[in-house]
TIMAR-47828 format. One line per 5 residues: number of its first residue (from 1); their letters; for each residue y, z, x of C-alpha. Coordinates in steps of 0.05 Angstrom, whole numbers. Each point is the difference from the previous one (the first is absolute). Layout:
N
NUM	a	Y Z X; ... .
***
This chain:
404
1	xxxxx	-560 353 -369; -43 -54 36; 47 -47 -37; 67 29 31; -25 7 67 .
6	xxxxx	-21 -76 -7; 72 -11 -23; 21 34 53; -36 -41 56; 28 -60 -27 .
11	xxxxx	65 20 0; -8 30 81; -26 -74 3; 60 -36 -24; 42 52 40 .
16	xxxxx	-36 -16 66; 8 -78 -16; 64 9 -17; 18 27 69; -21 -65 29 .
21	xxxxx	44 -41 -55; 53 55 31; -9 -26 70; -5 -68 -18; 64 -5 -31 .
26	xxxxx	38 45 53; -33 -56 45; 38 -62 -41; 63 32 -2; 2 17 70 .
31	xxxxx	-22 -71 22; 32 -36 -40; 70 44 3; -2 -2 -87; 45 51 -6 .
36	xxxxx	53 -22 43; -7 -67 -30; 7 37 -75; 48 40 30; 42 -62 24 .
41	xxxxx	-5 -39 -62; 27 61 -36; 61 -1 42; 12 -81 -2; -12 -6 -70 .
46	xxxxx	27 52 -35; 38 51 34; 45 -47 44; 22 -51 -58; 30 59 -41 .
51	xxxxx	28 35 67; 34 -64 16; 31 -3 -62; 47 61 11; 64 -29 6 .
56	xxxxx	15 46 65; -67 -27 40; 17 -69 -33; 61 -4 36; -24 37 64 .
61	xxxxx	-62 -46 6; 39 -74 -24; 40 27 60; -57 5 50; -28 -69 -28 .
66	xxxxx	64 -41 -3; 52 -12 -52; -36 -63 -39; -81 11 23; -47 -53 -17 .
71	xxxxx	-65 10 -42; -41 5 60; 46 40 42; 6 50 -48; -76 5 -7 .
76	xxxxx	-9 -5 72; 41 67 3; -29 36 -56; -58 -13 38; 18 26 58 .
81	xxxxx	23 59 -41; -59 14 -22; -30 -7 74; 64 53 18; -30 50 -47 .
86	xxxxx	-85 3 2; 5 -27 69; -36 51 49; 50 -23 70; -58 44 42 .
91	xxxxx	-55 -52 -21; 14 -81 10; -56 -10 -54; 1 -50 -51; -20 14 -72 .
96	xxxxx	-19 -74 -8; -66 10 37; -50 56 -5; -5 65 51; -42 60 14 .
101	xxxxx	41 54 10; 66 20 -11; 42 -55 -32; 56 -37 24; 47 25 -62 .
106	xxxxx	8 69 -34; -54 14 -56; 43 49 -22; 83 13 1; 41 52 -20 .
111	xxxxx	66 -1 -33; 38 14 55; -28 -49 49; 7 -55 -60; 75 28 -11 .
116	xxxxx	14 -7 78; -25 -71 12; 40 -14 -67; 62 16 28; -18 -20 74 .
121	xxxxx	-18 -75 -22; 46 -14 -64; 59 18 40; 22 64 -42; 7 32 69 .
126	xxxxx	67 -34 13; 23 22 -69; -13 78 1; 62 19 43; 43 -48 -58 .
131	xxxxx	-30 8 -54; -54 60 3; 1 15 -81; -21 -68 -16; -50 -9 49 .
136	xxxxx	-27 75 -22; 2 -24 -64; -40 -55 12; -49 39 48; -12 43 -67 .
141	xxxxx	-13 -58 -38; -52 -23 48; -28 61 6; -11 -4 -82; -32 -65 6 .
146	xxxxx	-40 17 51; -33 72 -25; -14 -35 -61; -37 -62 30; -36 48 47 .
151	xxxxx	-35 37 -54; -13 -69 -42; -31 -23 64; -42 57 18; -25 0 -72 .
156	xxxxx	-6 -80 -1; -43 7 69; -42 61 -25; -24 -51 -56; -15 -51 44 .
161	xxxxx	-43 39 51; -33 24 -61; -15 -74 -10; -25 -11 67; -41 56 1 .
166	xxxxx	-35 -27 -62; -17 -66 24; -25 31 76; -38 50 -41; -35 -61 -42 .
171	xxxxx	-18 -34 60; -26 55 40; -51 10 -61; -20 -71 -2; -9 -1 74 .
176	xxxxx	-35 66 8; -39 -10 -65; 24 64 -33; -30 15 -69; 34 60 -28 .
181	xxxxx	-40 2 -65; -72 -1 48; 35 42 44; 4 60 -69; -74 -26 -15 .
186	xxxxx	-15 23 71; 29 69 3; -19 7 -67; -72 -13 11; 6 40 72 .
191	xxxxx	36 66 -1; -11 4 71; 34 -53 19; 55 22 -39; 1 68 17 .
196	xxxxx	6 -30 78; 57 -37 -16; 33 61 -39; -16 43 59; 41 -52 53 .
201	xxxxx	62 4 -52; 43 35 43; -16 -46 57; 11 -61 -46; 67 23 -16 .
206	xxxxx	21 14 66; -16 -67 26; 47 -27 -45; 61 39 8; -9 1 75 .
211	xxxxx	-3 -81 -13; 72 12 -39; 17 46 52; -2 -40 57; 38 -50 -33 .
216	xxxxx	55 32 -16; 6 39 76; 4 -77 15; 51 -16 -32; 35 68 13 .
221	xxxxx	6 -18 77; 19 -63 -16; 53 35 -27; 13 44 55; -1 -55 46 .
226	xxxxx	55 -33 -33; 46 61 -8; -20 11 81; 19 -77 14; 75 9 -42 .
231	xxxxx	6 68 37; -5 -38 66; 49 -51 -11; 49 49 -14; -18 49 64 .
236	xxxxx	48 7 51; -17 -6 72; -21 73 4; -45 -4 -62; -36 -66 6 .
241	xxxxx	-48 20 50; -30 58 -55; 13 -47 -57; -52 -56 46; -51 58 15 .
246	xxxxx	-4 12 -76; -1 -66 -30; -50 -26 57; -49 54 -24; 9 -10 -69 .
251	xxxxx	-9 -71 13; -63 13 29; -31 47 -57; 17 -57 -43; -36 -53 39 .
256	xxxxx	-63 38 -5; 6 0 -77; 9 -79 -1; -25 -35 54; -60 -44 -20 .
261	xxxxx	-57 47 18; 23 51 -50; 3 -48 -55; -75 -24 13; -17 68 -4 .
266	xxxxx	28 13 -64; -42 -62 -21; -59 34 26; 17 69 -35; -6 -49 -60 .
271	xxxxx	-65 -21 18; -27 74 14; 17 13 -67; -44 -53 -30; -56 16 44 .
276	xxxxx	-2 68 -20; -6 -12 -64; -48 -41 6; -48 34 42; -1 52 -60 .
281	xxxxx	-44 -53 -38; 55 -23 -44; 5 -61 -35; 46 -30 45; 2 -62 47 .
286	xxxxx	-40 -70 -4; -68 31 1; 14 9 -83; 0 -43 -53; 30 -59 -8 .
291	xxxxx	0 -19 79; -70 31 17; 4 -7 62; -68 22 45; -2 78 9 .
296	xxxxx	8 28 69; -49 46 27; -13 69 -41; 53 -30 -56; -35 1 -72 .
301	xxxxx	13 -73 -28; 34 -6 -77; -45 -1 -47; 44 -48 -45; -23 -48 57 .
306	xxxxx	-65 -5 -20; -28 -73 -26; -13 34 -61; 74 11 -22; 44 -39 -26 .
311	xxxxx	73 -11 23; 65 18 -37; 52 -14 49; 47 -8 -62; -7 76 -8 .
316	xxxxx	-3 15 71; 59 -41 13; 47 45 -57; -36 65 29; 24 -15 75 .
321	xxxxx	68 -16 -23; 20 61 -36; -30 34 64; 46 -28 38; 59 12 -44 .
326	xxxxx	-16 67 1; -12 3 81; 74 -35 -8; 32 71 -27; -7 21 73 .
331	xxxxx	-26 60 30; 53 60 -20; -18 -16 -65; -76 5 -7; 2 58 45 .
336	xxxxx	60 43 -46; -52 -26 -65; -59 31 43; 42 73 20; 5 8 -78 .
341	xxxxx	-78 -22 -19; -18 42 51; 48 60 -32; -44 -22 -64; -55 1 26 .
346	xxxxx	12 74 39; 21 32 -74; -64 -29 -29; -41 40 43; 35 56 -8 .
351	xxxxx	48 4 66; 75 6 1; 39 -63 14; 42 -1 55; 38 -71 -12 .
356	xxxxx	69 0 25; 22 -68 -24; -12 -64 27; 14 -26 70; 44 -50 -17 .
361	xxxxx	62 -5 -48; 63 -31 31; 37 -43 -43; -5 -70 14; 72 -18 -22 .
366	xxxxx	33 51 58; 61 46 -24; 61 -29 -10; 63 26 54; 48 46 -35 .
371	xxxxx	76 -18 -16; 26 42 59; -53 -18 57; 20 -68 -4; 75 16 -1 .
376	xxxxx	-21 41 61; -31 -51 32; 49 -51 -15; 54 46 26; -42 12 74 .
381	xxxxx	-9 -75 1; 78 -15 -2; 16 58 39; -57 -23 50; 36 -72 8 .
386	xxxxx	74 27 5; -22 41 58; -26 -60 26; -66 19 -4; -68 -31 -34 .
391	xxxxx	-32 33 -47; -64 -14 -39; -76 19 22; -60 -32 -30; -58 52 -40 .
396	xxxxx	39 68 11; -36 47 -49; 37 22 -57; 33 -66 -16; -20 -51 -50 .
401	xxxx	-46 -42 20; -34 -59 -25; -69 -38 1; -39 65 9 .
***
């Protein structure tokens, strides 16, 4: 049993340092716009080049462009294309330099706002009164192309956060000198320290989905924003005054999630973490071997830093990696491995488990858009433009989506 509850420790460990790989990353992409950037290369490198191959947009855009475009005018508007459709209008931000906050393209687009700026920019929107079976057809077609990209890309940017996470998990452990084979040794050789940590699980785990939860309510009223800022465009002189009110005040919910301040103290959330940990007496920080730096006041120092002992950083060096790869898997997964140990560890001493599942389970790759609600929304996008009305919002729920 003393065994299980160490393995259990660990694992509440590598859940609670996973929270702060969690924040970390939410941190990059946000700063660094990455998945408007994946997003954008999506769209410019594979989903417009076989778009613009339909005869019907072929002919619409060559149109737009000129009869006989050069090389570089025709990349010039592709370009702009491409700037048409993950453009946010509401924010003059570029994504060629880094921003805290919300971004200055969509992260996210669904397939009506992509079908909308498709016919808006390509010049299909002359064609629909002539010729509105061919450019349905080729709104279908686009709408094919660009379901089955969006799940490729989801999936494709799923892997790579996976790889990020990895490598922020393995420098986290080098930099906070995390052990996890002396941290077993040390709940092993201390149930009480153990049983402390197995006693804060529900705490542990609720740190890190309210660290997942605010993240997602920011990109939520980011979302809300946007659908407030198109709403307001389209308000009438009667309306826009309401429409103002409401996207002022969502504005202003959203600033207080990304301004600077709130970002520093998500980086000192981070730091709490680490410090709680180690002011259980883990084997965590600089104090331990190989670094050995002087103990503070009250801190015992590591025994392996004795003169006596000699020093195998070959062995600590492989130990601290697979630490980190492991922190790397991220919080929701150490914490769903802990709720069934601890289910384990409840039937071995003879409770009843009451495990419901695991928190997490959403497929990474997204579900693909039926047949006939992309007919349907390639139907209210023509119908839309031959009432002489645009149509397309960014991150409506229940649309496809893409770079979760």
């Amino acid at each position: 049993m003393e065994l299980l509850d160490a393995a259990l420790a660990l694992v509440l460990t590598l859940g609670a340092l996973g929270t702060i790989v969690t924040m970390l990353m939410e941190l990059m992409f946000r700063v660094f716009c990455i998945r408007a950037r994946f997003l954008k290369g999506m769209i410019q490198d594979y989903v417009l080049p076989e778009v613009l191959s339909i005869p019907a947009i072929k002919a619409a855009f060559a149109a737009v462009t000129g009869d006989a475009p050069t090389a570089q005018t025709a990349k010039a508007a592709e370009r702009k294309l491409v700037e048409a459709i993950i453009g946010n209008p509401a924010e003059k931000v570029s994504l060629d330099r880094p921003v805290i906050g919300p971004g200055g393209a969509y992260d996210r687009i669904t397939l009506e706002h992509f079908l909308s700026r498709l016919v808006e920019e390509t010049g299909l929107r002359d064609r629909i009164d002539t010729a509105r079976a061919e450019v349905r057809a080729a709104l279908i077609e686009s709408a094919r192309i660009f379901d089955k990209m969006s799940g490729a890309t989801v999936a494709s940017f799923a892997t790579r956060a996976r790889g990020w996470s990895l490598v922020i998990g393995i420098i986290l452990a080098f930099v906070a000198n995390v052990d996890g084979l002396r941290l077993f040794e040390t709940y092993r050789d201390s149930p009480e320290t153990a049983l402390a940590i197995i006693a804060d699980q529900d705490g542990l785990a609720a740190a890190d989905a309210a660290a997942t939860d605010s993240f997602r309510a920011a990109l939520a009223l980011e979302a809300e924003v946007r659908v407030l800022e198109e709403k307001f465009k389209s308000a009438n002189e009667t309306e826009k005054a309401a429409a103002e009110e409401a996207l002022v005040a969502k504005r202003q919910e959203l600033a207080k999630l990304a301004d600077p301040e709130a970002m520093r103290k998500l980086l000192a959330g981070s730091a709490d973490i680490l410090k709680s940990l180690r002011d259980r007496h883990l084997p965590i920080g600089w104090q331990q071997f190989p670094y050995c730096q002087k103990a503070g006041t009250g801190a015992t120092p590591d025994a392996l830093c004795g003169a006596n002992q000699e020093p195998d950083y070959v062995f600590w060096f492989f130990r601290v990696l697979v630490t980190g790869l492991l922190i790397g898997l991220g919080g929701p997964f150490w914490f769903d491995v802990a709720k069934r140990l601890a289910a384990v560890r409840t039937v071995l001493r003879g409770g009843k488990s009451d495990q419901t599942g695991p928190r997490t389970g959403e497929d990474p790759a997204g579900n693909a858009v039926p047949f006939s609600a992309i007919l349907r929304q390639v139907d209210g996008v023509i119908d839309a433009f031959a009432a002489g009305l645009g149509a397309g919002t960014a991150d409506q729920s229940g649309t496809q989506q893409t770079t979760q």
